[in-house]
Every structure is written in structure tokens, then in C-alpha cells.
PAMARDREN-481068 format. One record per residue: x, y, z of N, C-alpha, C in turn. Coordinates in steps of 0.2 Angstrom, whole numbers, plus 5000, padded with zeros to 4 digits. Layout:
XYZXYZXYZ;...
//
This chain:
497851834920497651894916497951894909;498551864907498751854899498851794899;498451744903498351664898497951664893;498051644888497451644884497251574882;496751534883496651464883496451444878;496751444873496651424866497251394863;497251334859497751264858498151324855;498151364850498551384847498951434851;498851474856499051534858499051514868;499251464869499351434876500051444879;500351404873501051394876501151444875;501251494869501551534868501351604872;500851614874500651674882500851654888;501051564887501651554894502251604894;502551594886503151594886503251694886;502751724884502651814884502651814892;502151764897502151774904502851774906;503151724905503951714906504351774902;504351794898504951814899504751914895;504151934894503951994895503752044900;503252004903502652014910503252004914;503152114917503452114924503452084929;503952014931503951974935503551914936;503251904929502751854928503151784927;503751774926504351744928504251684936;504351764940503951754948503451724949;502851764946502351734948501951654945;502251654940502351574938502651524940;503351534944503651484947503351484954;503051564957502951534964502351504963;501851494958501251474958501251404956;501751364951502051304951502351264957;503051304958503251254964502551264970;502451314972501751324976501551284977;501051244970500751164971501151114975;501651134973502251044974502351074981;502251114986502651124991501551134996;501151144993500451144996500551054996;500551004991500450934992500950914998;501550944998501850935002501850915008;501650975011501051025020500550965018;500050965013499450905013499950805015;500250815013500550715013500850735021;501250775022501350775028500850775036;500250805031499750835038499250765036;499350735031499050655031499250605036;500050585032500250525039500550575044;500550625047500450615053499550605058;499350625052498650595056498450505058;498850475051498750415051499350395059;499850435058500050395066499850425072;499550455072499350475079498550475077;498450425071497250405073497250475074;497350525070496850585072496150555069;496050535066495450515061495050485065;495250465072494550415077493850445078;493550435080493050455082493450495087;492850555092492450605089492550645082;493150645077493350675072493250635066;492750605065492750555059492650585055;492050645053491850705050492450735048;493150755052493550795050493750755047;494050695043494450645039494050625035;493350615034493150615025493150675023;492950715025493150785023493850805018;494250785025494850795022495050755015;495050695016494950655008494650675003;493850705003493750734999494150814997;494350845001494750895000495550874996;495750824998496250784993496150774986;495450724985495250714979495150764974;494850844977494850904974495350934972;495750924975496550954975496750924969;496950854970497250814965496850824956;496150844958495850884949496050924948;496250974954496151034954496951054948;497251024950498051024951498050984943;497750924941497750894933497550934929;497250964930496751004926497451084924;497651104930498051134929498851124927;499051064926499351034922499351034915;498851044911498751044905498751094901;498551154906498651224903499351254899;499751214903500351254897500351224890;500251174891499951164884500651124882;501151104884501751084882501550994881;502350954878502250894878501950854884;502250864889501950804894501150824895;500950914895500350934899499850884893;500150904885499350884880499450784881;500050754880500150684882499850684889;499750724895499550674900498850674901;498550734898497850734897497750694893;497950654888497850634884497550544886;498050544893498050464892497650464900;497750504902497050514909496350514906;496250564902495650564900495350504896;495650464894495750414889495550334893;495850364901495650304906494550314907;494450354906493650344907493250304900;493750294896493250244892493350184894;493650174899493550084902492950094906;492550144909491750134911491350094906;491150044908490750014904490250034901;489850044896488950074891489050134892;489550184896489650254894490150314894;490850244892491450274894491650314888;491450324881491750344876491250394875;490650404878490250454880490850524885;490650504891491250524893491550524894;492150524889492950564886492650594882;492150584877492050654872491850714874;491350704882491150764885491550774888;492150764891492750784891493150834888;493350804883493550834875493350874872;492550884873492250924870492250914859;492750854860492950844852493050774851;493350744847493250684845494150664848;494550714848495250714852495350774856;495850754860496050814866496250884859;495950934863495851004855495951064861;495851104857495551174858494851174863;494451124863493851144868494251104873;494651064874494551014881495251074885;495751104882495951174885495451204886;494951214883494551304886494151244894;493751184892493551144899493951154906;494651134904495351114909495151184913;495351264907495451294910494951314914;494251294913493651324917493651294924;493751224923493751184929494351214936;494951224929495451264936495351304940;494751334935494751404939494151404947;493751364942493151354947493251304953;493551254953493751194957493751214963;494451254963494751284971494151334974;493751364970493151384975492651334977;492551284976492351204979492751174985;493551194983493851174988493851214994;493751284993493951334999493051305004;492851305001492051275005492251215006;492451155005492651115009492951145015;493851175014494151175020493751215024;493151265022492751295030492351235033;492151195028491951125034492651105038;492951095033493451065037493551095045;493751165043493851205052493151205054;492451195052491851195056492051115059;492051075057492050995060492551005066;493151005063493750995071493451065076;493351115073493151155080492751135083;492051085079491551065084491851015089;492350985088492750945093493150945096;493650985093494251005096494950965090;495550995093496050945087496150895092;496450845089496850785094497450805097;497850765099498450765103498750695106;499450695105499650645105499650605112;499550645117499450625123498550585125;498350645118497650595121497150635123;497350675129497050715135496550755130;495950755133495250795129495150835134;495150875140495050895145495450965144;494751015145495151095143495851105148;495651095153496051115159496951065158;496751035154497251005154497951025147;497551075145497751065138498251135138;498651165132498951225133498551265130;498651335131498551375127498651385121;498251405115498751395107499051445107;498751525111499351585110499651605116;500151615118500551625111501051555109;500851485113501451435113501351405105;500651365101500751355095500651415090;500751475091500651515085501451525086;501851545090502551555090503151455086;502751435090502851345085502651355078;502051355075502251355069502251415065;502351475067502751525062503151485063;503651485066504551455067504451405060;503851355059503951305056503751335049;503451385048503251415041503851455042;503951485043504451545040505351455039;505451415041506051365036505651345033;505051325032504651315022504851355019;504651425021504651465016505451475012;505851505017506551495016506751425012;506551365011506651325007506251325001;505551365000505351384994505551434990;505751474995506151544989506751524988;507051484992507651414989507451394980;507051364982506951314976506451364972;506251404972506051454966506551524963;506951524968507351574965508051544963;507951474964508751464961508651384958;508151334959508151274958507351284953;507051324951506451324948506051264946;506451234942506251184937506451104939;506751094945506951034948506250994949;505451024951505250984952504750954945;504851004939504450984933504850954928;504450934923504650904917505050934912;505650944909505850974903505550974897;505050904896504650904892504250934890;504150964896503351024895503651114893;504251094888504351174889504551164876;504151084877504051074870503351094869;502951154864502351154861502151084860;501551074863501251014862501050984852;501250914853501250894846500950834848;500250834844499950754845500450734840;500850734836501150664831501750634832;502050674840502550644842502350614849;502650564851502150544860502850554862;502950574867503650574873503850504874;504650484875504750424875504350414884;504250424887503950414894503650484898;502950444897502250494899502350494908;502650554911502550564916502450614921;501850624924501550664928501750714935;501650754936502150784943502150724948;502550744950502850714957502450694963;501950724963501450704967500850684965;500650644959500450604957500650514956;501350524958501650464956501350394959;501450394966500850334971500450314964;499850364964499350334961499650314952;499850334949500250334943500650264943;500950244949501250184947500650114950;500150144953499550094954499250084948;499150124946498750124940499050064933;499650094931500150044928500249984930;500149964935500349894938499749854937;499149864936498749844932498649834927;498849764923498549754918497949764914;497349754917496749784914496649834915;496449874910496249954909495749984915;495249944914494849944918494949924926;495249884928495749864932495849924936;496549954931496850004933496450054935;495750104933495550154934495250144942;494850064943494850044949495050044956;495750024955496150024958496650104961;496650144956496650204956496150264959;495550254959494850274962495250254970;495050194971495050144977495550164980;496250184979496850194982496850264987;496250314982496150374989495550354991;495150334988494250324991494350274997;494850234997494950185003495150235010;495350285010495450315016494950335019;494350325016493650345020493750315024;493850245026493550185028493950165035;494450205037495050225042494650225046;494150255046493850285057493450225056;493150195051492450155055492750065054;493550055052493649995052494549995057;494650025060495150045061495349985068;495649965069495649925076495849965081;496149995081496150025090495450065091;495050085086494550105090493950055090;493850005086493449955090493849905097;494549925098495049895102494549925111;494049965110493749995117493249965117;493049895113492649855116493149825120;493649765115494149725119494449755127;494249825126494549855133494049855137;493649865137492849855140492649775144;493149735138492949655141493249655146;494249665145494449655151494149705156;494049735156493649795162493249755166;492749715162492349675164492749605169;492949595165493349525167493749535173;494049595176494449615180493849645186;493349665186493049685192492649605193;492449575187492249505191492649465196;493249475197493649445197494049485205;493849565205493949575211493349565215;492549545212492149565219492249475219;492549455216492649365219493149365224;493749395224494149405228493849435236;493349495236493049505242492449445244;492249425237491749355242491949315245;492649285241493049225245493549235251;493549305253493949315256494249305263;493649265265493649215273493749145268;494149125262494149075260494649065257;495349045261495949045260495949015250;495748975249495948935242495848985237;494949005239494649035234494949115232;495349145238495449195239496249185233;496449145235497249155232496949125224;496349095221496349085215496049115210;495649165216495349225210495949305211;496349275217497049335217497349315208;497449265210498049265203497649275196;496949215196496549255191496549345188;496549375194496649445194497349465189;497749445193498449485191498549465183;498349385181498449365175498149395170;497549415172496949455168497249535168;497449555171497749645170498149625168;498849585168499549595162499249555157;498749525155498549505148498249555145;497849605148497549655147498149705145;498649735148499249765147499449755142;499849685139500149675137499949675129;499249675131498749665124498649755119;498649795124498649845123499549875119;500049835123500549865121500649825113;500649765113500749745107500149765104;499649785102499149835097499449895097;500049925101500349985098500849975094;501249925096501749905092501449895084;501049855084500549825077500649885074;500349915076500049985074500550025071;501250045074501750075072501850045068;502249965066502449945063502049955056;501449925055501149945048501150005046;501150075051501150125046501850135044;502750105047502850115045502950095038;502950045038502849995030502450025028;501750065027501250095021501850155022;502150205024502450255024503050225017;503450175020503950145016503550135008;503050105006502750095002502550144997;502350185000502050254997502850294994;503250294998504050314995504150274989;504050224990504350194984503850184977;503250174980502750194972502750254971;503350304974503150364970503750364967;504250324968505150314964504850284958;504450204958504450164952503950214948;503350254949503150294948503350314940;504050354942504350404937504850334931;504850264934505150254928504650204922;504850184918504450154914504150094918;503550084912503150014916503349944911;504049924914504349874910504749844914;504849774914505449754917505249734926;505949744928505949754934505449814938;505349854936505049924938504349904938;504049854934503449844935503049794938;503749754940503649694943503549734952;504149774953504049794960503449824960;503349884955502649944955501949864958;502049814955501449774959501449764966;502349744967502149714973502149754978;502049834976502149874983501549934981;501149884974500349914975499849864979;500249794982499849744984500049774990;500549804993500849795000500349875003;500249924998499849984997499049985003;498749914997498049884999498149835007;498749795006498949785013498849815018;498949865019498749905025498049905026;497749915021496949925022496649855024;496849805022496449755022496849715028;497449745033497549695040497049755043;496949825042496349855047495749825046;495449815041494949765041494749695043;495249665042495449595045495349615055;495649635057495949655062495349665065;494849705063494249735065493749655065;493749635062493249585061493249525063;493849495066494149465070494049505079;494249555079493949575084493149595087;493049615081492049605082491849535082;491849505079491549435080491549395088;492349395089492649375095492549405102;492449495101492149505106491449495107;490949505103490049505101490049445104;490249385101489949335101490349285108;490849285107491049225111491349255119;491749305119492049315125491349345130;490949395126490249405132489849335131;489749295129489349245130489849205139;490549215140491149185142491049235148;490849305147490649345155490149345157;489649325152488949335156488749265157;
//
């Protein structure tokens, strides 16, 4: 209601919001930290999906959803970054937008229809501000698919169990669980807005923005950092926007490359392998030799089976812990310079990033081959 989106009079309706506007103070900080403490709930309600495979089939629909729901947030949230119009906000638009002229035959096209000018100005604020505005009503129509897809299914659970009867009630057992868990966020939110306001933003951004000074280090909130130190770790320009695209767009590719859930063929095999192997044991059974050779055949086949499954849980933990690890720390090198040391690690743990994706893929493909081809060729 008194931002006025004009390069000249931006910062300065901030600073009237702050410190004239009854309690606009308030409603600035909780609208700020807000963001940081929404990505928050978002990064949390991710890798728990990724370690408990919420994403498997029947809910594959709810997981590109939600990615795409990510990727709208993350504009929603840049776009919204640049409105105050301070050092870091006009420098970080400046060098994001700047990444679409590595599009080849029409990247300098689009930055200008960006820009609205031949440099970030007064139109690419009034753009920013439209898109802010407009975005999150894109996003809210997402999140109703989002609750249309998992209610068509139901949510998951760590046990597994898909059978009504088996399941608890949500009220009043998880409506009393997570009030209890929003009401300590909130109390660490009026924490950190009523007494730490400014620990999660840039001091930078409380300088009127000046194209003819650039900040000694252009750096982005805190939950941009991951993809921020991806992007940097790349050499080529164009490299890096790739790489930066691909780092969320790869998470589409979770439910239909994922090895535990192609793992229900391999489990299917042994199923197979295990009933041939018991109606051998009834054929032979008037036939001491044949009887004790398809017995042991049996028992070796269910602990290979067993054991097969337990080590694909193990696999499985251990990588997400590493990509968990990984993402903590591209979002540390993130915030320092891209020089030195800091950009030697930012590589090796945006190689270790893509690692996880591509031992799912590997994993998967080795497993299709392996079962398609050779092992049913071996039962039938």
C-alpha cells in the first residue's frame, strides 16, 4: 500500500514504511524473515520426502508438482529481492538477469525484455514488481493441485502401510502434533523478528542502490546459496545457467529413475526364483538327494533375497546422507567468494550434488537391463 516501484522513490517508501507506517516496521520484518522461515518448512518438507521416497509411485504427480511449486517460489522470492531497491537487491538483479544472455541467437533479446531498457532501470523495478505480485497467485493454483494429487492417493508413511484400517486417525492425533510443531516455529519466528530481525539479510541492502559502485561480494539470501555456489563453480557462462536450471529440474526425474522402486521388479524375480524352487522341493520329495538340493537352493535364495533388500536400504541412507551433507555445505561456500579454496571445494561438492542423481540413474539401469534381459531369460 505505500511501496512505490519507481528506481527513484523505492528505497526511500522502504525507509517511510520503516520508520513512519504504523507498524510497518512489523510488517516488513515478518514479511521478510517470513520468506526465510516459508523456505525453511519447504527444504525440510523436501529431504524428508527424499528419505522416506515419498515421491514413489502412486504419488509421482504430487513430486513434479511440488518441484514446480519450488521453482515458483525461488522467482517469486528473486523478484522480490530487488524491490527495495538497495546495493545487493539492484547488483543481484543485475548479474542474474545478465545470466540469460548466455542463451544462444536470443539471450540479449531476452535481458532487454527483462530490463525493459538497455540496463537494469526504473522499468525492470516496475516488471519485478508485477511479477511479485502476480506469481504467488500461479503459486496458490499450484499448491490446490498439489492437495488435489496426494488426496487422490493418500499421503505416505514411513511404515508403508496403505490400508485404511490400518492407519490413524488425523484428528485429533496429527492436528494436536503439528499445532505443538507450529506453535515452537512460531515462537522462534517472533524470536528472530522481534529481536534478531536482520541476521538472516544483507547489510548491504540498506545502501540506495548505485550502478557505479558494485559491492566488494554480490551475495543473495540464504536460501539461494546451493544453487549460487553451482552456478559459480562453473566456468562457462553458459555452463553455469545449465547447470543451475538442471540442479532443481533434476528432481523431476526421482520417481521414474529411482532404484527402490524399479527394486519391485528385482523383488518379483526372487518371488519367482523362491516358488520354483519350493514346488521342486514338493516334486522331489520321495527323492532324498533332489529334496535336500532344492531345500538348500531355497534357503540360499530367500537370505540372498533378504540380504539384497537390506543392503539397498543401507545404499539408500547413506547417499541421502552425503547429498544432505553436500547441500549444507554449498550453501556455506555459497556466501564466500569464488576464489581460492572456496571454489575449488564449491566444484567438488557441486560434482558430489549431481552424484546422487546419476548413482540413481546408474543404479536403475543396471537393474533394468539385468533383470529384462538376463535373469528372466535364467527363470523361464
Amino acid at each position: 500500500m505505500f511501496y512505490i516501484p519507481n528506481s527513484e522513490y523505492a528505497f526511500l517508501s522502504i525507509e517511510n514504511i520503516m520508520r513512519n507506517i504504523n507498524n510497518g516496521w512489523l510488517i516488513r520484518y515478518i514479511h521478510a524473515n517470513g520468506a526465510s522461515f516459508f523456505f525453511i518448512s519447504v527444504y525440510l518438507h523436501m529431504f524428508r520426502n527424499l528419505f522416506y521416497k515419498s515421491f514413489l509411485p502412486p504419488r509421482t504427480s504430487v513430486w513434479i508438482i511440488g518441484v514446480f511449486i519450488f521453482l515458483i517460489m525461488i522467482i517469486t522470492a528473486f523478484t522480490g529481492y530487488v524491490l527495495p531497491w538497495g546495493q545487493m537487491s539492484f547488483w543481484a538483479a543485475t548479474v542474474i538477469t545478465n545470466l540469460f544472455s548466455a542463451v544462444p541467437l536470443f539471450g540479449s533479446d531476452i535481458v532487454i525484455l527483462l530490463w525493459g531498457d538497455y540496463n537494469v532501470s526504473n522499468s525492470t523495478l516496475n516488471r519485478f514488481f508485477s511479477l511479485h505480485f502476480l506469481l504467488p497467485f500461479i503459486l496458490f493454483f499450484c499448491i490446490i493441485l498439489h492437495f488435489i494429487f496426494l488426496h487422490e492417493k493418500g499421503s505416505s508413511n514411513p511404515l508403508g502401510i496403505y490400508y485404511s484400517y490400518d492407519k490413524i486417525l488425523f484428528h485429533p492425533f496429527f492436528i494436536f502434533k503439528d499445532f505443538f510443531f507450529v506453535c515452537i516455529i512460531f515462537n522462534f519466528f517472533l524470536l528472530l523478528v522481534g529481536f534478531y530481525p536482520n541476521l538472516l539479510s544483507h547489510t548491504d541492502n540498506y545502501i540506495f542502490a548505485n550502478p557505479m559502485v558494485t559491492p566488494p561480494h554480490i551475495v543473495p539470501e540464504w536460501y539461494f546459496l546451493i544453487f549460487y555456489a553451482i552456478l559459480r563453480a562453473v566456468p562457462s557462462k553458459l555452463g553455469g545457467v545449465i547447470m543451475l536450471l538442471l540442479s532443481i529440474l533434476i528432481l523431476i526425474i526421482l520417481p521414474f529413475f529411482f532404484e527402490k522402486f524399479y527394486l519391485s521388479f528385482n523383488l518379483e524375480i526372487f518371488k519367482n526364483l523362491l516358488l520354483r524352487q519350493m514346488f521342486a522341493i514338493i516334486n522331489y520329495t520321495f527323492h532324498i538327494y533332489g529334496f535336500l538340493l532344492h531345500f538348500f537352493n531355497f534357503i540360499f535364495y530367500y537370505y540372498y533375497w533378504y540380504i539384497n533388500v537390506i543392503f539397498y536400504k543401507s545404499i539408500e541412507r547413506f547417499f541421502f546422507y552425503n547429498f544432505f551433507f553436500v547441500c549444507t555445505f554449498l550453501s556455506i561456500l555459497g556466501a564466500y567468494t569464488a576464489e581460492g579454496i572456496y571454489l575449488f571445494f564449491s566444484r567438488i561438492f557441486m560434482l558430489g550434488y549431481f552424484f546422487y542423481f546419476l548413482i540413481i540413474i546408474f543404479a536403475y539401469l543396471h537393474l533394468f537391463f539385468r533383470n529384462s534381459i538376463f535373469v528372466r531369460i535364467y527363470i523361464y
